[in-house]
C-alpha positions in Angstrom: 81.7 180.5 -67.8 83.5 180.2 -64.5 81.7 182.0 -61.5 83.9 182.9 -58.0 81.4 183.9 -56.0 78.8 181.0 -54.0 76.5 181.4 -51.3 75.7 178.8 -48.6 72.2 178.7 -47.1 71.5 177.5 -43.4 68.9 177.4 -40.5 69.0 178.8 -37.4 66.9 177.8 -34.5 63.7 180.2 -33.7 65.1 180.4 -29.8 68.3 182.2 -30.3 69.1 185.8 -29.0 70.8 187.9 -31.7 73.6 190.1 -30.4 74.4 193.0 -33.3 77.8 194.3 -32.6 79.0 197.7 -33.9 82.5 197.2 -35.7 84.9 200.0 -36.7 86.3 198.9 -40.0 89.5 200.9 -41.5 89.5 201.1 -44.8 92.8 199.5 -46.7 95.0 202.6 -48.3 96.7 201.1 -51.5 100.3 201.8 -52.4 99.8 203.8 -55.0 97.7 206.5 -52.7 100.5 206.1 -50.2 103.1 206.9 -52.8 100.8 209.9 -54.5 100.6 211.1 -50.6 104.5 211.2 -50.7 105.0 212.8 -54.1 102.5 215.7 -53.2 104.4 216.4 -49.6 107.9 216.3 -51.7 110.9 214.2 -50.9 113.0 216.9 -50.3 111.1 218.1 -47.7 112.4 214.8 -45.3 115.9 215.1 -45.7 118.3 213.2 -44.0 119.7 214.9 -40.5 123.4 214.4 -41.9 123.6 216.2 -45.5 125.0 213.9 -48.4 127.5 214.8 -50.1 130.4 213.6 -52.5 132.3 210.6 -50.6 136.0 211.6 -52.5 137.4 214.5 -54.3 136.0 216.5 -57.2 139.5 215.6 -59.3 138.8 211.5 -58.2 135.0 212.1 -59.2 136.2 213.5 -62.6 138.1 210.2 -63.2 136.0 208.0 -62.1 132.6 209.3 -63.9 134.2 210.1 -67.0 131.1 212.1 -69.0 130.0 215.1 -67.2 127.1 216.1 -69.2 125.0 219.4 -68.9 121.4 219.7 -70.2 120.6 220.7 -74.1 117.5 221.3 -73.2 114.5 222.1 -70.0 111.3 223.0 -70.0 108.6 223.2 -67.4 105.3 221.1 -67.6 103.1 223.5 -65.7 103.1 227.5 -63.9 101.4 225.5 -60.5 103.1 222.5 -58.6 102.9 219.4 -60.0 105.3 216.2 -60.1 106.3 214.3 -63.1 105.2 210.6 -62.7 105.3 209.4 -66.2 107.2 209.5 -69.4 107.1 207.8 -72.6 108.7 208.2 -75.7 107.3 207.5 -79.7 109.7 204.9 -81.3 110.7 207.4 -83.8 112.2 209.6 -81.3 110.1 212.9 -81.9 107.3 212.7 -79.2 107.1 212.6 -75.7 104.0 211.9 -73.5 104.2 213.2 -69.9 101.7 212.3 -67.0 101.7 214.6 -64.2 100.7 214.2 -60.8 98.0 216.9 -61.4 96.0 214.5 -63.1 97.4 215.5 -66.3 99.0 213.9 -70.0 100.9 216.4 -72.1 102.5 215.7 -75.3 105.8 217.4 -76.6 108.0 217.5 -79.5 112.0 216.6 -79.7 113.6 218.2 -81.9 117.0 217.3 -83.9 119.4 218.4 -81.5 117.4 217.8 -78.3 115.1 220.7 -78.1 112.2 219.9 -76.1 108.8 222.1 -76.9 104.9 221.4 -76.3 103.1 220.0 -78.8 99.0 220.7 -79.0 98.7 220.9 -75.3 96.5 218.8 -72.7 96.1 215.4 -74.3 94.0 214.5 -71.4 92.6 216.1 -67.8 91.4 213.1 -65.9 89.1 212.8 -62.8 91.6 210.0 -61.2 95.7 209.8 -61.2 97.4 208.8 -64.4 98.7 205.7 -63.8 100.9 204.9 -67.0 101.4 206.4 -70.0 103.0 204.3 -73.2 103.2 204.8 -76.4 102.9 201.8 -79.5 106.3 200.0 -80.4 105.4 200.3 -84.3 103.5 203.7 -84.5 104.7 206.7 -83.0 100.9 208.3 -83.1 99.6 206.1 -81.5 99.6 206.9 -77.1 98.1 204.7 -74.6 97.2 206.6 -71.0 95.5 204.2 -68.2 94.3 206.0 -64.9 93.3 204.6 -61.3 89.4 205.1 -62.0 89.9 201.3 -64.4 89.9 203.3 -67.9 92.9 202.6 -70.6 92.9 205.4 -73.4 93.9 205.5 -76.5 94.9 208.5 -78.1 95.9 209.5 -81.8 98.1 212.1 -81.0 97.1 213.6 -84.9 93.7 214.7 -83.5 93.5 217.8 -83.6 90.8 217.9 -80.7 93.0 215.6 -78.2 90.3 213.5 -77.5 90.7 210.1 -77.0 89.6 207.8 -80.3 88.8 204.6 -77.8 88.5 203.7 -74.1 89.6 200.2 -72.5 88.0 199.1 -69.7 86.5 195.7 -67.8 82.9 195.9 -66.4 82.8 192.4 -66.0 82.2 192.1 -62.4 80.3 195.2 -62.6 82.4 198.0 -60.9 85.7 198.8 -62.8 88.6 197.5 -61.4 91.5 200.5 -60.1 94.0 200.2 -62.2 98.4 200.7 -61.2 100.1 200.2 -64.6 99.5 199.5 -68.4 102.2 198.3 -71.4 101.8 196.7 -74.7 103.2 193.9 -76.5 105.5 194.2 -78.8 103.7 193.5 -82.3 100.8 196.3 -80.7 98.1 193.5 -80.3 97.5 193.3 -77.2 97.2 195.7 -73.8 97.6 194.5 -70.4 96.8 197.0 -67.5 97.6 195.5 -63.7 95.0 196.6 -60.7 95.4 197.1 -57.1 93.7 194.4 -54.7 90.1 194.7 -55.4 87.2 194.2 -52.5 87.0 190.9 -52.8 91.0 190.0 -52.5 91.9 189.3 -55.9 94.6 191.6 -58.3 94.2 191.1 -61.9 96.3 191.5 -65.0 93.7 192.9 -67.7 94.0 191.8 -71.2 92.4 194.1 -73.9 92.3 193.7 -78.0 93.4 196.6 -80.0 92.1 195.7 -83.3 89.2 194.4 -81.8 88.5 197.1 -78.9 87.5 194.7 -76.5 88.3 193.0 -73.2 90.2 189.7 -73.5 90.3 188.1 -70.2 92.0 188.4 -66.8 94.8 186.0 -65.0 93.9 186.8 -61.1 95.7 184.4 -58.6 99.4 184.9 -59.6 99.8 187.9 -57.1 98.3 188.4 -53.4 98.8 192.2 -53.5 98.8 195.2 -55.5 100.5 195.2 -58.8 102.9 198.0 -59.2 103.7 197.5 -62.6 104.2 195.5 -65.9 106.0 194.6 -68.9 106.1 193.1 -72.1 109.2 191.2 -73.3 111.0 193.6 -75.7 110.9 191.4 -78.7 109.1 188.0 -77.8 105.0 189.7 -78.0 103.8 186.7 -75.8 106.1 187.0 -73.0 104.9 189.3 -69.7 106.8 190.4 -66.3 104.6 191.6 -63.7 105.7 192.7 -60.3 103.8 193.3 -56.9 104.3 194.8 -53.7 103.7 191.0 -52.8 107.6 190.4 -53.5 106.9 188.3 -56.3 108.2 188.8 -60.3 106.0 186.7 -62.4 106.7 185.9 -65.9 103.8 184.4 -68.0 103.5 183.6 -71.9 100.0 184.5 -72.7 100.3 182.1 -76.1 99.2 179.3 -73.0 95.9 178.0 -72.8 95.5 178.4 -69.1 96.9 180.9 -66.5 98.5 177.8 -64.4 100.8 177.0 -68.1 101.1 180.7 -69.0 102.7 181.2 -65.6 106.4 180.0 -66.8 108.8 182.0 -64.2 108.1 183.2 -60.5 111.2 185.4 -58.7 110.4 186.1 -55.0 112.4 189.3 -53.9 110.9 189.0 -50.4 110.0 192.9 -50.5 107.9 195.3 -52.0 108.8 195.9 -55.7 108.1 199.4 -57.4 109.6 198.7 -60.7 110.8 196.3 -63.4 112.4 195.9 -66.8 113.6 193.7 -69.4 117.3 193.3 -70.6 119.8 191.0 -72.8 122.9 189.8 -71.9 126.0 189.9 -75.1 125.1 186.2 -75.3 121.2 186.8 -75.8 120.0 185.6 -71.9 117.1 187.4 -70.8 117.3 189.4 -67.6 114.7 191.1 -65.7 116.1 193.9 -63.3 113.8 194.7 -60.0 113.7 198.0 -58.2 112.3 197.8 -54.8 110.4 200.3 -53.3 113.7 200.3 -50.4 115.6 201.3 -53.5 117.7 198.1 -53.7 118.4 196.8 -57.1 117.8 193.0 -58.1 118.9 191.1 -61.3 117.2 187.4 -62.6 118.2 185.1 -65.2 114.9 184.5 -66.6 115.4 180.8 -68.2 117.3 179.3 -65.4 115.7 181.6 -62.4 119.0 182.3 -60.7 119.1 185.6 -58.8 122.7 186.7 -60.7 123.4 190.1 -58.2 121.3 191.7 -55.8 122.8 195.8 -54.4 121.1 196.8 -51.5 120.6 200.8 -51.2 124.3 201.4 -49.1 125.8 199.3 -51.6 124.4 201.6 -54.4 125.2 204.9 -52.4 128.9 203.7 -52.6 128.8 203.1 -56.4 127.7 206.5 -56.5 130.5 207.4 -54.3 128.0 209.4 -52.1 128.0 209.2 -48.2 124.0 209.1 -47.3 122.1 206.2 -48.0 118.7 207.7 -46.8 118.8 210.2 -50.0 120.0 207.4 -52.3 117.1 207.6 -55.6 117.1 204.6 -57.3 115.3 205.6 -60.8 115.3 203.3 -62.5 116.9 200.6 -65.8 117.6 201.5 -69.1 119.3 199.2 -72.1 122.5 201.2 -73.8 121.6 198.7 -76.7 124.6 196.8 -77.2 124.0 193.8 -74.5 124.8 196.0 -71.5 122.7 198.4 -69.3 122.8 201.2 -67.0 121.1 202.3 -63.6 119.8 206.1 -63.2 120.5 206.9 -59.7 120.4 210.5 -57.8 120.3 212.2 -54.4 117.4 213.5 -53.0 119.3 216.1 -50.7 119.0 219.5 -51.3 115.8 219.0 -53.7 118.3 216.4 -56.0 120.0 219.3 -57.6 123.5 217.4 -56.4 123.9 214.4 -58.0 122.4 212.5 -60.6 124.4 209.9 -62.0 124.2 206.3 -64.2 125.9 203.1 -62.3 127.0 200.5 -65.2 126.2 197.1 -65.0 129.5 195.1 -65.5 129.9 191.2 -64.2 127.5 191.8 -60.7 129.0 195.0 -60.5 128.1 198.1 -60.9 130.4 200.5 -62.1 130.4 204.1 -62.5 129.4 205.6 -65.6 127.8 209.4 -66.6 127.5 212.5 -64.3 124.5 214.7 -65.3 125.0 218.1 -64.2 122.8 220.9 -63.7 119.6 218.4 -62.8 117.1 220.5 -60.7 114.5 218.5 -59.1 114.4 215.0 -57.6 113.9 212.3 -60.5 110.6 209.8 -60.5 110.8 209.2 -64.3 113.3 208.7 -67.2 112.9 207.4 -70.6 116.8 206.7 -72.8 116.8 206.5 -76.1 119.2 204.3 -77.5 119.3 205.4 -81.2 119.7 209.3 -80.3 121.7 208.7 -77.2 119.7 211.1 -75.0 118.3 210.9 -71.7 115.0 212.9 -70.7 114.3 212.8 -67.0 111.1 214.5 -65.1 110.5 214.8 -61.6 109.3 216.6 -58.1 109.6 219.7 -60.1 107.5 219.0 -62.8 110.5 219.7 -65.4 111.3 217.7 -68.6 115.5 218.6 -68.9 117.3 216.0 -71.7 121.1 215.5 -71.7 123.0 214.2 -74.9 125.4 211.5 -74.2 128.3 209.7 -75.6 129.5 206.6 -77.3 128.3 204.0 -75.1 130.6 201.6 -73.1 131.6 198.1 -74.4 128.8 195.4 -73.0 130.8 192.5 -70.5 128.2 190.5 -69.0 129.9 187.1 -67.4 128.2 184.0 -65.5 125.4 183.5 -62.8 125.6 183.1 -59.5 123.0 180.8 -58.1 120.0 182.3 -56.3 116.6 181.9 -55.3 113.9 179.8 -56.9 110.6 179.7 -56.6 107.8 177.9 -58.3 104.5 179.1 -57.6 101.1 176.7 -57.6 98.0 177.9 -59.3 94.7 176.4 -60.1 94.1 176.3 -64.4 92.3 179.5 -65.4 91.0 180.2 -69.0 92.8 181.6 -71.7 92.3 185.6 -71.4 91.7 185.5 -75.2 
C-alpha cells in the first residue's frame, strides 16, 4: 500500500519567542462553480455592445448552408428557470437523460418521428450539481448520473420507483473526492469519474467496477488542475482522453500496469479546455478534438501527436459567416459516422434565437454545413445520433428541441500538419485495478 502523506518531527529550543500571526486565507473557487455562477446569471444577459448579425446576404446564406432545418419537436424540462447542462442518449435511440442546472436528471422518450415526451419523471433530485450524465454503450436501461458531492449513480431506468439500484463513490482518503465528469468504456466494464483539485493538490481520475460495484483505483499526477472532462475511446474499451483546465489532453490505456505506462499520449493546448471527443479519420487515424473554454477548436492526431488544425474563435465566427466573435458558442463535436465530423456552433446574441449552425470538418477546414432554425435558447448541450440522423440540443432555457437532418456529406479527411508534442514525466503508480 502506497501512503502520500509523511510527517517530519523536530526540536525547537526552550528560549524562543513564538510570534502567532493572523492570516486571511481565500478559499480556491473551482471551475466548475465559476461556470455554474455564469449559467445561473445567463449568457444572454452580457451581450456584446455591437449586435451580431449575418456577415452576407440571406440568398448567399441559403447557398452556402444548404439544409435549413426547423424543429420536429420541443418541449420544456421545467415551469421555473433552470439550464440544460447535460444530455445523453440510450444507444437504441429511444431515451434521453437530461441533467439540469436545478440539480435535477429527467428521463424522456423519442419517439419514431422525433417526438420528444417525459418518461416517469425525476430520475434523481440531488443535494449537489449534476455533473455528467451517460448512459451504457450496450444497454439502453442502464443510466449513469455523477454529481459534485463524489457520488456516481446508477440507475435502471425500468424502476418504477426511480431510485438509484447502486452508488459509486471513493472514501479512500476519507472525505469523498468532488467530482467534474464521468463516462464509460466501451464494453460497460469499467467507470471513470474525473475530480476537481482536492485539498491536498492532487486531481484524480476514479476508476469503479460495474460488475463488481467497487472502487478500482485512481491515476493522480497526470493533471495539475481541475479535470473538466473525460472520455473513453469509442471502440478500443482500454483507451481514455482526459482534459484539464491545466491545458493538457492526456491519453492513457488502463490495460498498463502502472499510471507512468498507461500514460501513452500528452497534447498541451496551452489553455483551459472545457471539452473533448473522439473521432476517425476515412483511413481509420484517431483524432481527438479540443474545445477550449475561449471557444477555440483544436484537432490531434492521436498516434503521431501532431496538432493537424487549430481555429481560434474569429476564425470560427467567419465559418459561421457571422460578424461578432464575443457571441461566437462553440458547442461542441459530433461524428456524422462515415469518417467525417461536424462542429455545433451558435450565437449567443439575442438569447441564441439567431443562429445555430454545424461547421464541417474538411482537410483543416471547416466548412459550412446545416442551419437550424427556429432554436430558442443559447445551447450548452447536444447529443447527434448518427443512425436516426437527429440532433437534440438543450440549453439556457431549459428546452429539449430535436431537428431531423439529411443525408450526410461525403467524409475527405487529407494529411497532418506538424504540431506540438509533448511528453509528460510521471513517477510509476499502481494499476487502478
Amino acid at each position: 500500500m502506497t501512503f502520500r502523506l509523511s510527517t517530519e518531527a523536530g526540536t525547537c529550543p526552550l528560549s524562543v519567542s513564538i510570534v502567532f500571526v493572523s492570516i486571511s486565507i481565500v478559499p480556491r473557487v473551482s471551475f466548475f462553480v465559476l461556470r455554474e455562477m455564469f449559467d445561473d446569471v445567463h449568457s444572454s444577459d452580457e451581450e456584446s455592445p455591437v449586435p451580431d448579425a449575418d456577415s452576407c446576404s440571406s440568398n448567399k446564406l441559403g447557398e452556402l448552408f444548404k439544409t435549413s432545418h426547423q424543429p420536429c419537436s420541443e418541449v420544456s424540462a421545467t415551469l421555473k428557470r433552470a439550464c440544460g447542462l447535460h444530455l445523453s442518449q440510450s444507444y437504441d435511440s429511444r431515451k434521453l437523460a437530461l441533467g439540469l442546472s436545478r440539480k435535477i436528471l429527467q428521463l424522456y422518450d423519442v419517439r419514431e418521428g422525433g417526438d420528444i415526451s417525459i418518461s416517469n419523471g425525476t430520475l434523481g433530485q440531488f443535494e449537489s450539481g449534476i455533473r455528467g450524465v451517460r448512459f451504457f454503450n450496450g444497454d439502453s436501461n442502464s443510466l449513469l448520473c455523477c454529481t459534485e458531492q463524489g457520488d456516481v449513480y446508477l440507475y435502471d431506468v425500468r424502476c418504477s420507483d426511480n431510485g438509484a439500484v447502486h452508488r459509486f463513490e471513493d472514501t479512500s482518503e476519507g472525505l469523498k473526492k468532488t467530482m467534474t465528469s464521468c463516462d464509460i468504456n466501451q464494453n460497460d466494464r469499467v467507470v471513470c469519474a474525473t475530480s476537481e483539485v482536492q485539498k491536498n493538490g492532487d486531481t484524480f481520475l476514479l476508476f469503479f467496477d460495474v460488475r463488481q460495484r467497487k472502487y478500482l483505483g485512481c491515476y493522480w499526477e497526470c493533471h495539475s488542475d481541475d479535470i473538466t472532462n473525460v472520455r473513453f475511446h469509442p471502440s478500443n474499451p482500454d483507451l481514455v482522453a482526459s482534459g484539464s483546465v491545466d491545458g493538457l489532453v492526456n491519453v492513457f490505456n488502463i490495460s498498463q500496469t502502472t499510471e507512468d505506462d498507461a500514460l501513452e499520449y500528452c497534447f498541451n493546448v496551452e489553455t483551459a479546455i472545457d471539452s473533448i471527443n473522439w473521432h476517425a479519420d476515412p483511413t481509420g487515424r484517431d483524432l481527438v478534438s479540443c474545445v477550449t473554454t475561449t471557444n477555440d477548436l483544436h484537432l490531434y492526431d492521436v498516434a503521431s501527436q501532431d496538432c493537424v488544425a487549430r481555429f481560434e474563435r474569429e476564425q470560427i465566427t467567419q465559418a459561421m459567416h457571422r460578424t461578432s466573435a464575443i457571441d461566437c458558442n462553440v458547442v461542441g463535436t459530433h461524428n456524422y459516422g462515415n469518417g467525417s465530423f461536424f462542429v455545433l456552433t451558435g450565437s449567443n446574441y439575442n438569447k441564441g434565437t439567431e443562429c445555430l449552425r454545424t461547421l464541417r470538418y474538411d482537410n483543416k477546414t471547416l466548412l459550412p454545413d446545416r442551419s437550424f432554425g427556429g432554436n430558442r435558447q443559447i445551447v450548452r448541450a447536444s447529443v447527434y445520433n448518427e443512425k436516426e440522423r437527429y440532433l437534440i440540443v438543450t440549453g439556457e432555457c431549459g428546452l429539449l428541441a430535436l431537428w431531423k437532418c439529411d443525408n450526410e456529406p461525403e467524409a475527405t479527411v487529407n494529411g497532418a500538419s506538424k504540431g506540438l508534442k509533448q511528453k509528460l514525466h510521471v513517477s510509476h503508480r499502481a494499476k487502478p485495478y
